[in-house]
C-alpha positions, 0 to 999 in steps of 0.5 A: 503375957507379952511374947519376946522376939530374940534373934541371934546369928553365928558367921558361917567362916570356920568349923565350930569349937569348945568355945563356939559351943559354950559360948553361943551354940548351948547358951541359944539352945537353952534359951530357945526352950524358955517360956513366952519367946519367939526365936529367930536362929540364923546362918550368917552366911553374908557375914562370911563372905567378909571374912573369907574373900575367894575362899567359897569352900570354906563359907559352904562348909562352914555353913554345914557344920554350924547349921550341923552343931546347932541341931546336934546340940538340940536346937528344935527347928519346929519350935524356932525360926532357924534360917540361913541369912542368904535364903531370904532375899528380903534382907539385901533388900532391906540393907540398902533401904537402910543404907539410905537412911544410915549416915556415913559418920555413924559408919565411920565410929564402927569399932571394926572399922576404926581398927582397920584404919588405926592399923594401916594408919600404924604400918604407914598405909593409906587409912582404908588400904585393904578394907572392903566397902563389905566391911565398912558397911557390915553394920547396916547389914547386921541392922538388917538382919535384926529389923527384918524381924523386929527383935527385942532383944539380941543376945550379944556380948559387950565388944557387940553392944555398938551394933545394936546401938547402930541398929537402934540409931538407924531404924530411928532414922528410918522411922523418923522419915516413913513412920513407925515400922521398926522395933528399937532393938536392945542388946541383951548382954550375956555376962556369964557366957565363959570365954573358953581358953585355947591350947596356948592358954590365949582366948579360944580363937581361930585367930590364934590357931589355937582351938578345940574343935567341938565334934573331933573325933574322941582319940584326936580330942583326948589328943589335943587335951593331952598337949594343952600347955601347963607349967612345970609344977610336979605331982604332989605340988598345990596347983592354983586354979586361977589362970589355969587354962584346964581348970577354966575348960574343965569349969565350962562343963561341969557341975558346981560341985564336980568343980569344988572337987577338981580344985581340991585335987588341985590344992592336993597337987594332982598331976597334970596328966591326971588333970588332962585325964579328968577333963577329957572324961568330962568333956567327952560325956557331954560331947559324945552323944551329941558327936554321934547326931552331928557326924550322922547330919554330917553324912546327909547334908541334903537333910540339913538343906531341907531343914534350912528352907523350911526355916526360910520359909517360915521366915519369908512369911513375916519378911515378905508382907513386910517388905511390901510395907516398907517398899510402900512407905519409900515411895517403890509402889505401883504407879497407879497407887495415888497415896503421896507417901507422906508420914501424916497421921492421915496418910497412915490410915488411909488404907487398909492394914494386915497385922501378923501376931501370936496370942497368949495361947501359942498359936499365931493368927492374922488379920485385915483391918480397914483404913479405920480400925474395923475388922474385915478378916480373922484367922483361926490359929495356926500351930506355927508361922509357917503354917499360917504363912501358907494361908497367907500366901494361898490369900495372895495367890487368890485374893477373891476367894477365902481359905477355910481358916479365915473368916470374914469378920461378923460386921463386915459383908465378904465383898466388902473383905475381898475388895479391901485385901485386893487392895491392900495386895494391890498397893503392896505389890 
């Protein structure tokens, strides 16, 4: 059965919420447990750096409490490719490689983009007073990110569907120029992801100053609860569940059935207080053993660094070997490599290939291909991306000698294997 690469990131500019949690952090780590996936979970700390200009603290912060919730909230990094975006210098790189390739017009119907300009252009400002070359060309970089590991598919919702399409156009340009080297990404849309209402009963926003946070402590959640606004409905009066902002929270976290009984107290006139009551004893049972796991990594910031560069790890393993590729294919090669570089089908062939995959048993293997197809290397399996990341690095440490776990194939003389990787690192370099 064919394996599915998802990838998603969250931007490291502020501490995590009601609506972060049910709308991006629990929905992902339910979905990382699905069958015949390959998850790739990133810190979108880049990103960040647009959004929280000369504020350092915050994107560091940020960056620990996020990377602290998705792991309290379940998120086995042994099972998913988890990273932050920083740690793999490969997608700056990429970034510019696409930037070069990317036309200025695409950019320029980028709804971010577009908002700026129509706000200043309504206050009487220059078109671009105050946007950043960042924001303009966040696209680019969120193409990056999805390309580097040719996603399938990126969880988003619908104000997001326009930079997947960018990401799309863009790597058709480059594949059009260099040959076939990126997947075309599609956006998978999440329609019944709630949108969590805030203390104001406005969207749950850091915007509106009006939000939850997830991993408050429980006298401070009860507190917020306690303050979210109602109206001026009297207990015994029937209360309408639609456009109630504590019916909507209470809907986020509960049971269908917990659900049909708290809109029947509705219908039966429940005070508000009782109300506020019942929803914090139901968020608060969900939240509570996961606080307790947060508030631990919370304490150890070091363990969560550790965590993170192993996830960099296993996510240079793919990003690096690619890199070389692209780097090749655009011309940035050793001098005396004499491959023009030209997309013919000819050139494509003309030398040696690497292919990284995973088979159907879950394990993940490699191999090295000559300029014709034949096989010249095999792997054995390995348990996850990083640990054959490791062979492949010891093969580019040691180019003349064999790892264990790989083998030469059975037509193939190992002179012949050896000299067809030296090349292959050689051109790759």
């Amino acid at each position: 059965m064919t394996t599915t690469r998802v990838l998603t990131g969250i931007t490291t500019s502020g501490t995590p919420h009601l609506g972060n949690y049910v709308g991006a952090v629990r929905p992902t780590v339910r979905a990382s447990r699905l069958a015949n996936t390959e998850n790739f979970y990133f810190l979108a700390d880049y990103h960040a750096l647009i959004k929280t200009s000369g504020d350092p603290a915050r994107v560091q912060r940020s960056t620990l409490e996020i990377a602290a919730t998705w792991l309290a909230c379940g998120l086995d990094p042994e099972k998913v490719t988890f990273y932050r975006q920083s740690d793999i210098p490969e997608i700056p790189e990429l970034t510019w490689l696409l930037t070069c390739v990317c036309g200025k017009g695409l950019l320029n119907r980028a709804h971010a983009y577009k908002a700026s300009v129509d706000k200043n252009t309504a206050a009487g400002e220059e078109p671009d007073h105050g946007v950043t070359a960042g924001l303009f060309m966040y696209p680019v970089l969120m193409a990056a990110d999805i390309l580097m590991f040719n996603a399938h598919q990126v969880p988003v919702g619908r104000d997001q569907i326009q930079h997947i399409e960018m990401a799309r156009d863009i790597a058709s340009s480059f594949n059009h120029l260099y040959g076939e080297h990126f997947t075309l990404p599609e956006a998978a849309i999440e329609e019944n992801v709630a949108t969590l209402p805030g203390l104001d009963g406005r969207k749950m926003s850091k915007s509106y100053d009006n939000t939850i946070p997830l991993f408050v402590p429980r006298e401070q959640l009860k507190k917020l609860i306690i303050g979210i606004l109602t109206d001026s409905r009297a207990p015994g009066e029937p209360k309408d569940t639609e456009g109630s902002a504590l019916f909507q929270l209470y809907q986020a976290f509960a049971s269908s059935e917990e659900t049909q009984g708290f809109a029947k107290a509705y219908a039966d006139g429940i005070a508000w207080g009782e109300a506020k009551q019942l929803l914090f004893e139901r968020l608060d049972r969900e939240i509570t053993p996961m606080r307790e796991v947060y508030d631990e990594l919370i304490r150890d910031p070091a363990r969560i660094e550790k965590t993170l560069l192993a996830g960099a790890e296993k996510a240079r393993a793919i990003a690096t070997p690619f890199t070389a590729r692209l780097r090749h294919a655009v011309g940035l090669r050793p001098l005396q490599v004499t491959d023009s570089g030209k997309t013919t089908k000819a050139n494509k062939v003309a030398a040696p290939s690497f292919k990284q995959y995973r088979e159907q048993d879950g394990r993940f293997y490699f191999k090295l291909l000559d300029a014709h197809g034949k096989l010249l290397l095999q792997s054995s399996g390995f348990g996850s991306p990083r640990d054959a990341g490791v062979c492949i690095k010891a093969l580019q440490e040691a180019p003349s000698t064999l790892p264990p776990n790989v083998l030469v194939a059975q037509d193939a003389s190992t002179e012949e294997a050896l000299q067809a990787l030296r090349y292959f690192l050689q051109a790759n370099s």
